[in-house]
Backbone as JSON Lines, residues from 0, in Angstrom:
{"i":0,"aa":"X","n":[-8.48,93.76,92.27],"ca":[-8.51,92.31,92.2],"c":[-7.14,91.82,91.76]}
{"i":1,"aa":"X","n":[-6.89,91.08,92.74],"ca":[-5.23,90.3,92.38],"c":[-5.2,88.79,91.85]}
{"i":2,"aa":"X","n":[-5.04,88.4,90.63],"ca":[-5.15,86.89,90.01],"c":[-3.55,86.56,90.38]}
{"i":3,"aa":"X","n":[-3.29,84.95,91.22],"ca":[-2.53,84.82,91.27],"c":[-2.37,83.4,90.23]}
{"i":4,"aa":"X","n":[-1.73,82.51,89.38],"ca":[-1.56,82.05,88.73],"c":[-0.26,80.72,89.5]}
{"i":5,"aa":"X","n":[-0.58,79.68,89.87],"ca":[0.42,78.28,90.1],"c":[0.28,77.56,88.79]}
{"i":6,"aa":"X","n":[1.37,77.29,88.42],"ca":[1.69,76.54,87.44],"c":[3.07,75.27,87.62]}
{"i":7,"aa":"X","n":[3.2,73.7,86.52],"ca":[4.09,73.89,86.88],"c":[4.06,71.88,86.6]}
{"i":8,"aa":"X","n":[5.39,71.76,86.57],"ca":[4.46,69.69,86.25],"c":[4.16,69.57,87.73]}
{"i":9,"aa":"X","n":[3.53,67.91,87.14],"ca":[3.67,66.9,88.1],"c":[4.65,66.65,89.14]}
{"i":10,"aa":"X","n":[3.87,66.78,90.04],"ca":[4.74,66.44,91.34],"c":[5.2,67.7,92.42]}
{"i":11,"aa":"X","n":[5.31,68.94,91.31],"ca":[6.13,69.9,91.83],"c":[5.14,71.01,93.09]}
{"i":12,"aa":"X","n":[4.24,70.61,93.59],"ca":[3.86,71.09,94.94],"c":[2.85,72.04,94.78]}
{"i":13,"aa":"X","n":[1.94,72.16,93.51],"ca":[1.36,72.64,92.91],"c":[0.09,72.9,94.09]}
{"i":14,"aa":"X","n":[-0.2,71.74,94.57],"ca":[-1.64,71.17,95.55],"c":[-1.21,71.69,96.43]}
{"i":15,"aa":"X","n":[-0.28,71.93,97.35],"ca":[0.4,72.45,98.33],"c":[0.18,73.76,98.46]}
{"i":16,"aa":"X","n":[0.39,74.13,97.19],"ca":[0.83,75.9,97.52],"c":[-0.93,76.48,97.26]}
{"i":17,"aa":"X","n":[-1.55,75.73,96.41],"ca":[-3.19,76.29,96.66],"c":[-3.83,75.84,97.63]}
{"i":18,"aa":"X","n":[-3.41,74.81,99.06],"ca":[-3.58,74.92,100.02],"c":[-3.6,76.15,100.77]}
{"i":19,"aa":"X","n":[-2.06,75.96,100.57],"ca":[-1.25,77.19,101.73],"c":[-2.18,78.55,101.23]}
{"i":20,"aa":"X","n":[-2.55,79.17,100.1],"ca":[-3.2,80.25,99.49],"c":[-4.48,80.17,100.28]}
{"i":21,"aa":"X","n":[-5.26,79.31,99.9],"ca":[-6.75,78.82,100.31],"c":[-6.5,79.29,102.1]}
{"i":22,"aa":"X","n":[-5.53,78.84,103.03],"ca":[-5.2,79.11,104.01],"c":[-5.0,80.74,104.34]}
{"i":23,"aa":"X","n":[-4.92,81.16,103.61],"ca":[-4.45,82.67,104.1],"c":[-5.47,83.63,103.47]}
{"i":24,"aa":"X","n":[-6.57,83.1,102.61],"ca":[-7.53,83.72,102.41],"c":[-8.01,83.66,101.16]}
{"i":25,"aa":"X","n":[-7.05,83.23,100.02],"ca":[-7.66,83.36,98.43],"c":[-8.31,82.28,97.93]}
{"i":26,"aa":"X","n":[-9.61,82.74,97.12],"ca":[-10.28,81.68,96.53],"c":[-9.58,80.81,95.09]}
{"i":27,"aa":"X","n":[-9.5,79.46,95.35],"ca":[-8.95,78.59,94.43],"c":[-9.67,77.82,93.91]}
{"i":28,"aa":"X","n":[-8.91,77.71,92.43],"ca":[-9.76,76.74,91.55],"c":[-8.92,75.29,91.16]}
{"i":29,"aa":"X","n":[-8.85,74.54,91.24],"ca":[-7.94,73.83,90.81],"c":[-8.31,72.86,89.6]}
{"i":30,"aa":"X","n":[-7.68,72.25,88.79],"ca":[-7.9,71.34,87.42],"c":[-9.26,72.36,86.46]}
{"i":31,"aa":"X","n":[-8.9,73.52,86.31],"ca":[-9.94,74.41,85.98],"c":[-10.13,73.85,84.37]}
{"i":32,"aa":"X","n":[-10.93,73.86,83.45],"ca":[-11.04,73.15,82.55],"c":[-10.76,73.95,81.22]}
């Protein structure tokens, strides 16, 4: 099992890149609490 970890402020493409992930196969969580 591979945890990949996006971090990072506002603005900086954060939503983007757990797109692009979600796209190529990995399950994402986003605003996880």
């Amino acid at each position: 099992m591979q945890i990949v970890l996006v971090s990072g402020l506002s603005g900086s493409g954060k939503s983007i890149a757990i797109a692009v992930l979600e796209d190529i196969g990995y399950y994402c969580v986003d605003n996880l609490p």
